[in-house]
C-alpha positions as CSV (number, residue, x, y, z in Angstrom):
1,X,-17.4,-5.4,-19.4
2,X,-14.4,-5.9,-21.6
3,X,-12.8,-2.6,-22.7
4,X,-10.3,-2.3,-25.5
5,X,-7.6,0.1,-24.5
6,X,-4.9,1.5,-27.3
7,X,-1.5,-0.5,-25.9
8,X,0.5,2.6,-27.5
9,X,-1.9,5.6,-27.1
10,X,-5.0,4.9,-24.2
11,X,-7.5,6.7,-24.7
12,X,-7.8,9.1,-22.0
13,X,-12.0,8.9,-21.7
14,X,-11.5,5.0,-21.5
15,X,-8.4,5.1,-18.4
16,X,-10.6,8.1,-17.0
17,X,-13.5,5.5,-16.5
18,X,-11.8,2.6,-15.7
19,X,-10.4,5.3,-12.9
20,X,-13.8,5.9,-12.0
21,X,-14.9,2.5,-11.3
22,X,-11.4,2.0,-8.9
23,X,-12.4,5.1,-6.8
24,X,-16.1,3.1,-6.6
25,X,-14.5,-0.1,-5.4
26,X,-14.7,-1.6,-8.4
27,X,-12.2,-4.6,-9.6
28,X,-10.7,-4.9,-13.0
29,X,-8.4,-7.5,-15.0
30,X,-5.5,-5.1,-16.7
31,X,-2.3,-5.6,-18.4
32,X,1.1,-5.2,-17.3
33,X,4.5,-5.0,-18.5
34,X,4.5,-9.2,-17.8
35,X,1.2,-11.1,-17.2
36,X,-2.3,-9.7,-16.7
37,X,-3.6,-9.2,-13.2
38,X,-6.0,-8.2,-11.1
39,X,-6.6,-4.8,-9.7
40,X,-8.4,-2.3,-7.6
41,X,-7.6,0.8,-5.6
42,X,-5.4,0.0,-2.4
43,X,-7.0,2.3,-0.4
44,X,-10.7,0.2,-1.1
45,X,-10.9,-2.1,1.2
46,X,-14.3,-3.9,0.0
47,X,-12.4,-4.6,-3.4
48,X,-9.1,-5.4,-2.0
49,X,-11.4,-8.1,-0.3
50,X,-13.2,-8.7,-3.6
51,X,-10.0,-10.2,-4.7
52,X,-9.3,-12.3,-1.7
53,X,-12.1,-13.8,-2.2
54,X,-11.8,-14.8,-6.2
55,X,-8.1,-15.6,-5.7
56,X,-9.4,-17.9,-2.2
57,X,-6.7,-16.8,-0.2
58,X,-6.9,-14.8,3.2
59,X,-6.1,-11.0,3.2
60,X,-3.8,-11.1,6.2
61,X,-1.7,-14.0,4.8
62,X,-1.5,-12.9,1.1
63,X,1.9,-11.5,0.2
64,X,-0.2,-9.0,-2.0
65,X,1.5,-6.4,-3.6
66,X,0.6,-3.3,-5.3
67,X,1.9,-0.2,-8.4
68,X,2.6,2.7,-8.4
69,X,3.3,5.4,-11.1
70,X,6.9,6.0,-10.6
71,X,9.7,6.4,-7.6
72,X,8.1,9.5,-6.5
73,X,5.2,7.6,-5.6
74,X,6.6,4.7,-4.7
75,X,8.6,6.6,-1.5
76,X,5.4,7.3,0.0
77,X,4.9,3.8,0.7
78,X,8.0,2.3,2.2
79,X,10.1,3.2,5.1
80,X,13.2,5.8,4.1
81,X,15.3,4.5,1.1
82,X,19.2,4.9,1.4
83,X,20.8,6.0,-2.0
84,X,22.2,2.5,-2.7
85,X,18.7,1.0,-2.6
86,X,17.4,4.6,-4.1
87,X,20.3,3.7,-6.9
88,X,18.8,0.7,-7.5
89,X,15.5,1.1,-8.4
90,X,16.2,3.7,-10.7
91,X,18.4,1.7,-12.4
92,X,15.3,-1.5,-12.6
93,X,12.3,0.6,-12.5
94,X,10.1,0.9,-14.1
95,X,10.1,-2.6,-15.4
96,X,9.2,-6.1,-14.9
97,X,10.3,-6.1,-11.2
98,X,8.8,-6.5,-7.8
99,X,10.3,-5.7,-4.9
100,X,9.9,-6.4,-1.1
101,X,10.0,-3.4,0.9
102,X,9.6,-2.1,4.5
103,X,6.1,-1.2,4.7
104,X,5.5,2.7,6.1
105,X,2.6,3.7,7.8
106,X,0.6,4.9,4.8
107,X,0.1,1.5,3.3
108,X,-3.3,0.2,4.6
109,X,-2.9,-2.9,6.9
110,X,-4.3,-5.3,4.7
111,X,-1.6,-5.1,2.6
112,X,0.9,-5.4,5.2
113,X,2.5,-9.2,5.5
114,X,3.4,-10.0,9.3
115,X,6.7,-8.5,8.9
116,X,5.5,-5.5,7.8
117,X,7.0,-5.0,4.2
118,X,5.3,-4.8,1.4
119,X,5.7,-5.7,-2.5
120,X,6.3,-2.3,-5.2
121,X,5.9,-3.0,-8.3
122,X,6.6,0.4,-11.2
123,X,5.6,-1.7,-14.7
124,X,6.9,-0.2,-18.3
125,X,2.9,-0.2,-19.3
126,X,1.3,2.7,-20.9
127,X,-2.0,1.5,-20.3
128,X,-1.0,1.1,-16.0
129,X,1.0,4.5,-15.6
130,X,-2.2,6.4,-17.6
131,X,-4.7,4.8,-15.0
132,X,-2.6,5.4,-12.4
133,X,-2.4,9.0,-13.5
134,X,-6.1,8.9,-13.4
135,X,-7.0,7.5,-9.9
136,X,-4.1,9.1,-8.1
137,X,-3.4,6.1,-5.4
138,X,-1.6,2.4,-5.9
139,X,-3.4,-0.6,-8.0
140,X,-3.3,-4.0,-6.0
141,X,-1.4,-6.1,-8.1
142,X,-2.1,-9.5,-7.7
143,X,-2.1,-12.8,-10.6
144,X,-5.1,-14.5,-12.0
145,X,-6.2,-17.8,-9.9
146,X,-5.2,-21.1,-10.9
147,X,-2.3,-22.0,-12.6
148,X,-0.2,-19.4,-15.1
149,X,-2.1,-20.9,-18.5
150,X,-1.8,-19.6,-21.7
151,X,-5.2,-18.7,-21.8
152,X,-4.5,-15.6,-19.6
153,X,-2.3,-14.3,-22.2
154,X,-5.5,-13.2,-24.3
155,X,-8.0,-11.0,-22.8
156,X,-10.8,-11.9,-24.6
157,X,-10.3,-15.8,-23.2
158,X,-9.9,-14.0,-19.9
159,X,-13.3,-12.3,-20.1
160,X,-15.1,-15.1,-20.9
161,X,-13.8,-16.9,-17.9
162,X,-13.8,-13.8,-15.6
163,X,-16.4,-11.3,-16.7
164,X,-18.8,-12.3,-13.8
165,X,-16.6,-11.4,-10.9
166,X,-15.2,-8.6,-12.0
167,X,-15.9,-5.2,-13.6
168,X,-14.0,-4.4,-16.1
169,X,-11.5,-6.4,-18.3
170,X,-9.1,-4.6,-20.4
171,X,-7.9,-5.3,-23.5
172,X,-4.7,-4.0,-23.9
173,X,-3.4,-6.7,-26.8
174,X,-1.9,-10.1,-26.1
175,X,-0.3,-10.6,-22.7
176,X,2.6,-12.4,-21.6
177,X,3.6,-15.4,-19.4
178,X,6.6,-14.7,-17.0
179,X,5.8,-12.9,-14.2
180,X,7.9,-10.4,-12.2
181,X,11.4,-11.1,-11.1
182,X,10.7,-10.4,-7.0
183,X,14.1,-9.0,-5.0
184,X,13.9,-8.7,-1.1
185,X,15.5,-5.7,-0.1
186,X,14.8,-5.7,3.5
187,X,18.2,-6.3,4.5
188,X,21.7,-4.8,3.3
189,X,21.7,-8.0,1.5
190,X,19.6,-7.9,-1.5
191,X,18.2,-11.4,-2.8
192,X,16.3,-13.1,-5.3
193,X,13.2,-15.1,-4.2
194,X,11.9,-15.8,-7.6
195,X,13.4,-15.0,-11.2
196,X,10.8,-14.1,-13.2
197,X,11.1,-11.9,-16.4
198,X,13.4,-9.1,-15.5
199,X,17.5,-9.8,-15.4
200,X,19.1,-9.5,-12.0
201,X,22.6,-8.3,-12.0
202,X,23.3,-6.7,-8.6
């Protein structure tokens, strides 16, 4: 079903039922603060699976990574943050960033890469933080299949093409191209490992 959502002011009985599809392991297309993606709730592991499967990739190799609604949040899901690091995010988040993280205990396996970190992603979308609000855990975050096209900026293009593997598509206006700028902060040493739309300067 594709589900036109207010970019500026969601409608709260349209985020509220996207919400209740996520906690029913349901799988949506939605827009971020950079390129539409694919979500469900982290803690579904059926739907997580789901988008394994439409993306053809294998859930313990994927580098998936997932949002959360703010720093608060985003604590509970990686291993103690030291103030320069705390400092940091603040400072980038939330915005067009993603970045690599020690993985704690509460993040559900299949999310975990070999090494045990994870990706954290805090977007500047209305739309994302008003779900988010709504189902009360992480959205996967992970990019349409195939090739970035220009076709995935406009959700009705992406319905058409999407509509039968997924539940809901969201509407939330034109989206854009460049993806998230993705640091590694596993080590002292923070690093690049792709530029995307959000400016590095640390």
């Amino acid at each position: 079903m594709l589900i036109q959502i207010h970019p500026n002011n969601p409608q709260p009985r349209l985020t509220k039922q996207v919400a209740e599809c996520l906690k029913g392991g349901g799988v949506i297309i939605y827009p971020t603060d950079t390129i539409y993606g694919l979500g469900c709730d982290i803690m579904q592991h059926k739907a997580v699976e789901r988008i394994c499967k439409i993306k053809n990739i294998d859930p313990l190799k994927a580098q998936l990574s997932f949002i959360c609604r703010d720093l608060s949040h985003l604590s509970d899901y990686t291993k103690s943050i030291d103030t320069p690091l705390y400092r940091m995010l603040k400072h980038y988040l939330p915005g067009p960033y993603t970045f690599i993280l020690p993985a704690s205990k509460q993040v559900p396996k299949v999310l975990q890469s070999k090494k045990s970190t994870v990706g954290l992603r805090v977007p500047d979308n209305i739309i994302c933080r008003q779900i988010l609000d709504d189902l009360g855990n992480p959205i996967l975050s992970a990019s349409l299949p195939g090739d970035m096209v220009e076709e995935y900026t406009d959700p009705e293009v992406i319905y058409e093409k999407f509509e039968h593997l997924v539940d809901f598509v969201i509407d939330g206006g034109i989206g854009g191209m460049v993806p998230s700028t993705i640091v590694d902060c596993t080590s002292d040493e923070w690093t690049i490992l792709r530029q995307g739309k959000g400016e590095w300067e640390a």
